[in-house]
Short mmCIF file of the C-alpha atoms (twelve columns), coordinates in Angstrom:
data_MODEL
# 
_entry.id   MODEL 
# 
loop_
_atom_site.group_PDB 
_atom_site.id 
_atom_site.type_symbol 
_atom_site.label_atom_id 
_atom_site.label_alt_id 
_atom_site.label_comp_id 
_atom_site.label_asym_id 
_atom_site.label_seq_id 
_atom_site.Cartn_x 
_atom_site.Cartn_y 
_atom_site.Cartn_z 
_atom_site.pdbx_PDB_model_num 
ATOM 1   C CA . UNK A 1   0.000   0.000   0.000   1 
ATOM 2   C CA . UNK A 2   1.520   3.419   -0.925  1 
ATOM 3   C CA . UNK A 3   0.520   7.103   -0.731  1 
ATOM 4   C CA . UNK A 4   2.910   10.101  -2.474  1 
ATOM 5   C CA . UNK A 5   2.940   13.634  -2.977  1 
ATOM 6   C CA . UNK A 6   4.599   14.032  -6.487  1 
ATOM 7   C CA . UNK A 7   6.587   17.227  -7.741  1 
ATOM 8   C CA . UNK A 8   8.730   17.230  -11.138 1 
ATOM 9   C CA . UNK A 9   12.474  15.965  -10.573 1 
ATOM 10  C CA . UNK A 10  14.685  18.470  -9.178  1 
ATOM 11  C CA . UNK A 11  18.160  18.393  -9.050  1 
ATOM 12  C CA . UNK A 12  17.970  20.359  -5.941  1 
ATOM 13  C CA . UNK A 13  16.173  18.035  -3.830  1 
ATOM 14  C CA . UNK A 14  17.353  16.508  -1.139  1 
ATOM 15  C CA . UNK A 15  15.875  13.192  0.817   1 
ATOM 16  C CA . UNK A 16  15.410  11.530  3.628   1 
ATOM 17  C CA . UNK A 17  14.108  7.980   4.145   1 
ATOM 18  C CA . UNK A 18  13.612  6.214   7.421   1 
ATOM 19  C CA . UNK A 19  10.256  3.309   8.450   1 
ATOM 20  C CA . UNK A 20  8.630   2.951   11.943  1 
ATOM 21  C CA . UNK A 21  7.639   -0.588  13.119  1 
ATOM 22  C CA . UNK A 22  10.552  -2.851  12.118  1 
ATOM 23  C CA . UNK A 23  10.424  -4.211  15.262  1 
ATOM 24  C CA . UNK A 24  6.862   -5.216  16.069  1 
ATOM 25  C CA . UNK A 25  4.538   -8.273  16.323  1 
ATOM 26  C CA . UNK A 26  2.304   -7.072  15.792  1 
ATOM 27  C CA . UNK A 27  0.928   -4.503  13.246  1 
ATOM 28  C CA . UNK A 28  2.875   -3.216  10.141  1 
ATOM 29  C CA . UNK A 29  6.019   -1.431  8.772   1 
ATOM 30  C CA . UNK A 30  5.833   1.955   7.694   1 
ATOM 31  C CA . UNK A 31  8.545   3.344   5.510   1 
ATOM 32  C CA . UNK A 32  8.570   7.234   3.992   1 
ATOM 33  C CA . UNK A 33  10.405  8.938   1.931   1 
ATOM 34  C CA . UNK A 34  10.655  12.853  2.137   1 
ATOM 35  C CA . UNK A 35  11.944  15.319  0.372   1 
ATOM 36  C CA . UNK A 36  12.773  19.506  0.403   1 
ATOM 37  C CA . UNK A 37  14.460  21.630  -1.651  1 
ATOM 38  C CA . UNK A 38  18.205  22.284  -0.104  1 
ATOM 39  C CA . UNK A 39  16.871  25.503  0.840   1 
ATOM 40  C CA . UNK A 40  14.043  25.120  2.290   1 
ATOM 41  C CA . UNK A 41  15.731  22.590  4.704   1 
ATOM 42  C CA . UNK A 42  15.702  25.571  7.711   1 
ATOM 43  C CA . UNK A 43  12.305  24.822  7.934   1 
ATOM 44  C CA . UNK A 44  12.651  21.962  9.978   1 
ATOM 45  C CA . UNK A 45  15.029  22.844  12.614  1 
ATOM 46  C CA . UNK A 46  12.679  26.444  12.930  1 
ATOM 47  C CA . UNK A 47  9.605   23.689  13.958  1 
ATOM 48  C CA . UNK A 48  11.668  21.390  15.879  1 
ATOM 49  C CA . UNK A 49  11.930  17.818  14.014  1 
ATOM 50  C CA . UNK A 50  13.919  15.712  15.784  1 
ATOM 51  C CA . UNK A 51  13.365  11.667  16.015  1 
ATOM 52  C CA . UNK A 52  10.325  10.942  16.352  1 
ATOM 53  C CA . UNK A 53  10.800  8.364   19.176  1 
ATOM 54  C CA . UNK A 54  11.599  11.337  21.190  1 
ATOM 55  C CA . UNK A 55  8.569   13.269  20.368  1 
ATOM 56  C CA . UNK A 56  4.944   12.956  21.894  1 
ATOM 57  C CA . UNK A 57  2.366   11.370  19.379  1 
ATOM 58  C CA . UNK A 58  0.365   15.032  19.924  1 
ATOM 59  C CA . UNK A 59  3.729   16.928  18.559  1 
ATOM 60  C CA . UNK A 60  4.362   14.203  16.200  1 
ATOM 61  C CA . UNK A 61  0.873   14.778  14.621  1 
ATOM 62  C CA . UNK A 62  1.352   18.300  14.229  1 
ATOM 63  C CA . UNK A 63  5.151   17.896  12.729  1 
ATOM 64  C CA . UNK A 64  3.636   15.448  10.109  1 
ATOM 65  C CA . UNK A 65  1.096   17.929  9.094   1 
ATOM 66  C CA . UNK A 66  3.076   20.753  8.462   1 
ATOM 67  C CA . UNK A 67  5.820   18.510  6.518   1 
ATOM 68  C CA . UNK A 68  3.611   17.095  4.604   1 
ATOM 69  C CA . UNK A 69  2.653   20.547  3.440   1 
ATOM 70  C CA . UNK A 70  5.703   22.273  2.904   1 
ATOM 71  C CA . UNK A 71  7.969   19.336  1.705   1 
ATOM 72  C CA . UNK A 72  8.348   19.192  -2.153  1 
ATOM 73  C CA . UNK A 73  7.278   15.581  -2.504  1 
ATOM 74  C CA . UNK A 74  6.930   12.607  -0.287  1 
ATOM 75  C CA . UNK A 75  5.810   8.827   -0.171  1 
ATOM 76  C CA . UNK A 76  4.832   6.267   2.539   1 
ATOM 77  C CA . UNK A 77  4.577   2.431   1.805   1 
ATOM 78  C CA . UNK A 78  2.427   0.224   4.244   1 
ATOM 79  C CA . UNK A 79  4.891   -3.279  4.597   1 
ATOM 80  C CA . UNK A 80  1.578   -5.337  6.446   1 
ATOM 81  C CA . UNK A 81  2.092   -8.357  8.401   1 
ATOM 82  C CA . UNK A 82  1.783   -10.571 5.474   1 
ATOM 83  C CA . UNK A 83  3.976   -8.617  3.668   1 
ATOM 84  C CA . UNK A 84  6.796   -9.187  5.924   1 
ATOM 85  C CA . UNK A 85  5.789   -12.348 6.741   1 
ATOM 86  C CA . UNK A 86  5.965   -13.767 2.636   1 
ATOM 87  C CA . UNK A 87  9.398   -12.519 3.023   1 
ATOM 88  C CA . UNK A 88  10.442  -15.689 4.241   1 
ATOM 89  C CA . UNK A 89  8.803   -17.991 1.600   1 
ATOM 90  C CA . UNK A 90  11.122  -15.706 -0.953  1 
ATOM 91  C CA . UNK A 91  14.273  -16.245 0.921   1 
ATOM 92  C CA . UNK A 92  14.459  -12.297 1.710   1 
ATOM 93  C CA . UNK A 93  15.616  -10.922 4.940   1 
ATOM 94  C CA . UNK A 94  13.715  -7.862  6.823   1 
ATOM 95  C CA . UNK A 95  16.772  -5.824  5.606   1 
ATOM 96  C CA . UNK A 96  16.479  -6.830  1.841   1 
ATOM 97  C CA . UNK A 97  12.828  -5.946  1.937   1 
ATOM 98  C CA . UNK A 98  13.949  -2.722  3.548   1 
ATOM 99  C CA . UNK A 99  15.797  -1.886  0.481   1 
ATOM 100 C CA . UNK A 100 13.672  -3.162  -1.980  1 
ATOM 101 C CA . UNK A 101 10.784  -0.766  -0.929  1 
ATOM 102 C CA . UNK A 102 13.387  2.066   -0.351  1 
ATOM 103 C CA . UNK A 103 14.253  1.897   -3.368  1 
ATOM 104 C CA . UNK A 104 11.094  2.220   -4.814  1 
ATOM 105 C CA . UNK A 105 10.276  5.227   -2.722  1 
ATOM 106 C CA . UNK A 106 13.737  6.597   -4.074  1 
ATOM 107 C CA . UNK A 107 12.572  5.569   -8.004  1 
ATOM 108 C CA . UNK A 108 9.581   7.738   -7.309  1 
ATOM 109 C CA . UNK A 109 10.762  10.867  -5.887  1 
ATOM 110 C CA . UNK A 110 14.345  10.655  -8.107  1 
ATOM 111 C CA . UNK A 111 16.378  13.320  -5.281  1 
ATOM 112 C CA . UNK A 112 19.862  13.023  -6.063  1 
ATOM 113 C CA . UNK A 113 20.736  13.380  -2.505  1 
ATOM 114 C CA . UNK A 114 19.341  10.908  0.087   1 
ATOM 115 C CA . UNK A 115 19.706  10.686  3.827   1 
ATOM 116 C CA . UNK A 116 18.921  6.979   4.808   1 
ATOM 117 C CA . UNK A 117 18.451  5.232   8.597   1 
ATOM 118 C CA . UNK A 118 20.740  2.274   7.688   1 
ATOM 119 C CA . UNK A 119 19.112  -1.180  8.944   1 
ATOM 120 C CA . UNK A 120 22.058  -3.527  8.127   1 
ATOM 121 C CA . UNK A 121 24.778  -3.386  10.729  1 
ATOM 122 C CA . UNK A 122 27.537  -2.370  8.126   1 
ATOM 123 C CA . UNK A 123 25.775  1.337   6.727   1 
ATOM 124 C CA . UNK A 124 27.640  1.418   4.156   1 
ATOM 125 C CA . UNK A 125 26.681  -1.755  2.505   1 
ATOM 126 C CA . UNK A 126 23.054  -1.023  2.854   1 
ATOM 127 C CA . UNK A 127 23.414  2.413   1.120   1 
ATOM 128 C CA . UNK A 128 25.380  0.203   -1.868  1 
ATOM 129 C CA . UNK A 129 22.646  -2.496  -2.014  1 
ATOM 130 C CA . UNK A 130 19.612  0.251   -2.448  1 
ATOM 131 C CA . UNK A 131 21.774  2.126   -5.118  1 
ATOM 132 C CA . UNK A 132 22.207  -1.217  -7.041  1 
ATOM 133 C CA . UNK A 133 18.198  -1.584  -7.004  1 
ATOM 134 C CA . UNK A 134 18.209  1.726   -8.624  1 
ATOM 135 C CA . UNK A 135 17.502  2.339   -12.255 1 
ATOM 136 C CA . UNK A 136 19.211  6.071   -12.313 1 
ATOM 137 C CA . UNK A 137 21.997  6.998   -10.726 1 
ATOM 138 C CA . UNK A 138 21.564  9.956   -7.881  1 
ATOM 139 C CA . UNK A 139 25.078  12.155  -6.748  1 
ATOM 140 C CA . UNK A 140 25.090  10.365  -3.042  1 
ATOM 141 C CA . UNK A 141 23.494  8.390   -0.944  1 
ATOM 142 C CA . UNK A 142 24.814  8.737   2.858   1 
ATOM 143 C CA . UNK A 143 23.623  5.513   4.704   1 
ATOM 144 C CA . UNK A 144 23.634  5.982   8.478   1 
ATOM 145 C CA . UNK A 145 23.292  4.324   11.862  1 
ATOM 146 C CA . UNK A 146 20.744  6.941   13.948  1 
ATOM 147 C CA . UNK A 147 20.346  8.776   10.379  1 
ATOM 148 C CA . UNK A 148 17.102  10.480  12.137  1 
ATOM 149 C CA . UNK A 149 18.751  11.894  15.289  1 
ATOM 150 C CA . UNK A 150 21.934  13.309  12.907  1 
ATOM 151 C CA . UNK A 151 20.223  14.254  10.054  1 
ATOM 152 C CA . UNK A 152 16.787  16.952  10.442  1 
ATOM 153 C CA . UNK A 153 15.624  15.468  7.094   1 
ATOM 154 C CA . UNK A 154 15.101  12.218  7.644   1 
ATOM 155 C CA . UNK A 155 13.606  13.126  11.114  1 
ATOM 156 C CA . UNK A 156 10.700  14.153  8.798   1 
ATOM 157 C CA . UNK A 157 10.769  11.131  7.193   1 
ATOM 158 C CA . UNK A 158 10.587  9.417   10.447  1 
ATOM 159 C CA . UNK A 159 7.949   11.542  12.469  1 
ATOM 160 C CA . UNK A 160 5.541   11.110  8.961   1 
ATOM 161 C CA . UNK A 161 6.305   7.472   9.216   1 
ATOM 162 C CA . UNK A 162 5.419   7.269   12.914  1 
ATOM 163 C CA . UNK A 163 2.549   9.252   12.852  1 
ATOM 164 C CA . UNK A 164 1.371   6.891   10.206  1 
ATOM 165 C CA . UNK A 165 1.532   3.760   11.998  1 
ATOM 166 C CA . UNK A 166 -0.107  5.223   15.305  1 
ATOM 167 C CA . UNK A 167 -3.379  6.142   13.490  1 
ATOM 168 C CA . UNK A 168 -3.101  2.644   11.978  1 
ATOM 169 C CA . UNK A 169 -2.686  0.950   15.160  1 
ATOM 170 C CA . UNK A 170 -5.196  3.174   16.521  1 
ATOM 171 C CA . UNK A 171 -7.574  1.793   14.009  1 
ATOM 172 C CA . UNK A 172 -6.824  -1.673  15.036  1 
ATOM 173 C CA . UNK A 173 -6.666  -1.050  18.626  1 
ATOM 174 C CA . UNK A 174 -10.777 -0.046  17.690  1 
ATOM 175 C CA . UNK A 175 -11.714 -2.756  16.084  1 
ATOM 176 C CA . UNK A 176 -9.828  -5.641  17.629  1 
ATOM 177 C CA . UNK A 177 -9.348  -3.876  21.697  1 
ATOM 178 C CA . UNK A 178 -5.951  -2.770  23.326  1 
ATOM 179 C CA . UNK A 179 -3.160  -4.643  22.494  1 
ATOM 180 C CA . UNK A 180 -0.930  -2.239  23.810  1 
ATOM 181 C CA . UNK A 181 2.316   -1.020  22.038  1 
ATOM 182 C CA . UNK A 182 2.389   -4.169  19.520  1 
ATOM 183 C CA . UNK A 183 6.149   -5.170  20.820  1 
ATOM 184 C CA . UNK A 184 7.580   -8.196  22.050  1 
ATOM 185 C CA . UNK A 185 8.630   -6.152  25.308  1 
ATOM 186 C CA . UNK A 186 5.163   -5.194  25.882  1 
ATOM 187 C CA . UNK A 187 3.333   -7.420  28.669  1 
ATOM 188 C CA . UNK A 188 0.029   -6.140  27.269  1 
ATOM 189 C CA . UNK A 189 0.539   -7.108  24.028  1 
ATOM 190 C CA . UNK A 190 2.379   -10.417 24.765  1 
ATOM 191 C CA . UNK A 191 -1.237  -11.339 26.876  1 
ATOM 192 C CA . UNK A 192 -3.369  -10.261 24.332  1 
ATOM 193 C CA . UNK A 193 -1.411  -12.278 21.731  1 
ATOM 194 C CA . UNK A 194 -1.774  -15.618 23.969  1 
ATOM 195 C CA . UNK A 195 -5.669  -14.679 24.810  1 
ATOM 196 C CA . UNK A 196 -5.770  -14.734 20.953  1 
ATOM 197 C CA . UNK A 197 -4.372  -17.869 20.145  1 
ATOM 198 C CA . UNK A 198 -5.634  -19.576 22.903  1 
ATOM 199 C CA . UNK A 199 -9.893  -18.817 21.899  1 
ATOM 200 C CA . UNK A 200 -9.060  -18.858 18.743  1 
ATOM 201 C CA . UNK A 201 -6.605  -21.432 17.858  1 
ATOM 202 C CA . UNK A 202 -4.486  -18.536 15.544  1 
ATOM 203 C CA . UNK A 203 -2.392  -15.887 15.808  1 
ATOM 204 C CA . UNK A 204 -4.451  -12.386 14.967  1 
ATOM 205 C CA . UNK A 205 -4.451  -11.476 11.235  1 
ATOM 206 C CA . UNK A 206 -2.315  -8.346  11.810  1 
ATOM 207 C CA . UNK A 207 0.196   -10.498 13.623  1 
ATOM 208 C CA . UNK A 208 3.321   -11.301 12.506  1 
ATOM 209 C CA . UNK A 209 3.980   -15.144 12.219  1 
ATOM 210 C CA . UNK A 210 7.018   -14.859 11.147  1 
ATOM 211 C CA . UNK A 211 8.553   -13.517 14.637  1 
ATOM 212 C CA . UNK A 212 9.677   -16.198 17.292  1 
ATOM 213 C CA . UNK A 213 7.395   -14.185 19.593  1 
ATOM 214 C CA . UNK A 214 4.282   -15.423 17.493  1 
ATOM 215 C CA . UNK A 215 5.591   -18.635 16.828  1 
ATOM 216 C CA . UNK A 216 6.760   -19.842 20.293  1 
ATOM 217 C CA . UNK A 217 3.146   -18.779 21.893  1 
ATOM 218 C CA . UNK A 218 1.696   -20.703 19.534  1 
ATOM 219 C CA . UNK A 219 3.605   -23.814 20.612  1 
ATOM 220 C CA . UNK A 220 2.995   -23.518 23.846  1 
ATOM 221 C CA . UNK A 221 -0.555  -22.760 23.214  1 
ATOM 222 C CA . UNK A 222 -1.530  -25.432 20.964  1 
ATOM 223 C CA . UNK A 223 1.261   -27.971 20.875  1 
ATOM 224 C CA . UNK A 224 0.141   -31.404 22.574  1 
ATOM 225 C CA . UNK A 225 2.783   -31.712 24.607  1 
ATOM 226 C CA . UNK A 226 3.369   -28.114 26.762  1 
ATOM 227 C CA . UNK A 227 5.932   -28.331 29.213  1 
ATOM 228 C CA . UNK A 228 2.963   -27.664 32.254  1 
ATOM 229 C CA . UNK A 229 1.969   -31.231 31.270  1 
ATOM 230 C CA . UNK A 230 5.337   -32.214 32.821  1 
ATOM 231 C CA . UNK A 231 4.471   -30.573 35.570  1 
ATOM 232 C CA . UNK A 232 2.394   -31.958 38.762  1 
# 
């Protein structure tokens, strides 16, 4: 699932990429793209972007609005569940599929600068490996560990992402109850997850299968042989 804001290439542009929800069991990945001319790139430090992790969902909201509106182009891609999950029947890791949808947010926009929150462990590599997926050729791409606390652009990128995936888990938090954050390190979600598979014998259809979270409450849930039976 996608959404952009489209503007004519400039060769001024300058962008910053960065995704909320890698980590999650549930609920999906969010990944945006943002972009400014050179110029304009004031703007943010004048409203106060900073990572969004360290920004209330209220402030975040408000950041994402006025971004949004004053950015020269932008695009977010919704990676669901199943998205991430199918991963694994295609032999891709998290990282790959990282790339491959940065990328396409990067084919779209075409900035010939680009700020990127590196996921693999060497940066470097995963700046090469989303050029290579690339079919022009922009003047740099700078690849970095904490990209969106050193770099103000892809801050935006980060607080639109965000901001994305809390109305989204919002949504599902209405329809399905409060599952809390959606992380493994979340009590509240890790009980909701087990009440889940427990009544219903499956893991919730925005849950991620693929995690070991998912996979080892469903074992204990509904193997045969749980190691309670062991005890007396």
């Amino acid at each position: 699932m996608t959404s952009s804001k489209n503007q004519e290439f400039n060769h001024d542009i300058i962008c910053g990429i960065d995704e909320a929800g890698r980590g999650p069991v549930l609920g999906p990945m969010v990944i945006c793209g943002v972009c400014f001319f050179e110029a304009g790139l004031k703007l943010l430090d004048d409203i106060g972007v900073k990572d969004s992790k360290k920004l209330s969902p209220k402030k975040r909201s408000e950041l994402a609005k006025i971004i949004k509106n004053e950015c020269m182009n932008y695009k977010t891609i919704i990676v669901s569940a199943q998205e991430i999950d199918a991963r694994e029947k295609k032999r891709i890791t998290l990282n790959k599929l990282e790339e491959i949808k940065m990328a396409e947010i990067i084919e779209e926009l075409r900035p010939n600068i680009i700020y990127i929150d590196a996921a693999d462990v060497n940066e470097a590599r995963f700046g090469r490996s989303i050029l290579t997926l690339l079919k022009y050729s922009p003047i740099k791409i700078i690849s970095k560990h904490k990209a969106d606390d050193l770099y103000p652009i892809v801050s935006a990128s980060s607080i639109i992402a965000k901001d994305m995936r809390d109305s989204i888990i919002e949504e599902l938090k209405k329809n399905y109850g409060d599952f809390g954050s959606g992380y493994p390190s979340d009590g509240r979600t890790i009980e909701f997850l087990r009440k889940w598979i427990i009544e219903r014998k499956k893991s919730p259809p925005f849950a991620r299968k693929s995690w070991e979270t998912t996979k080892k409450i469903i074992e204990e849930e509904l193997s045969n042989t749980k190691i309670t039976d062991f005890v007396k």
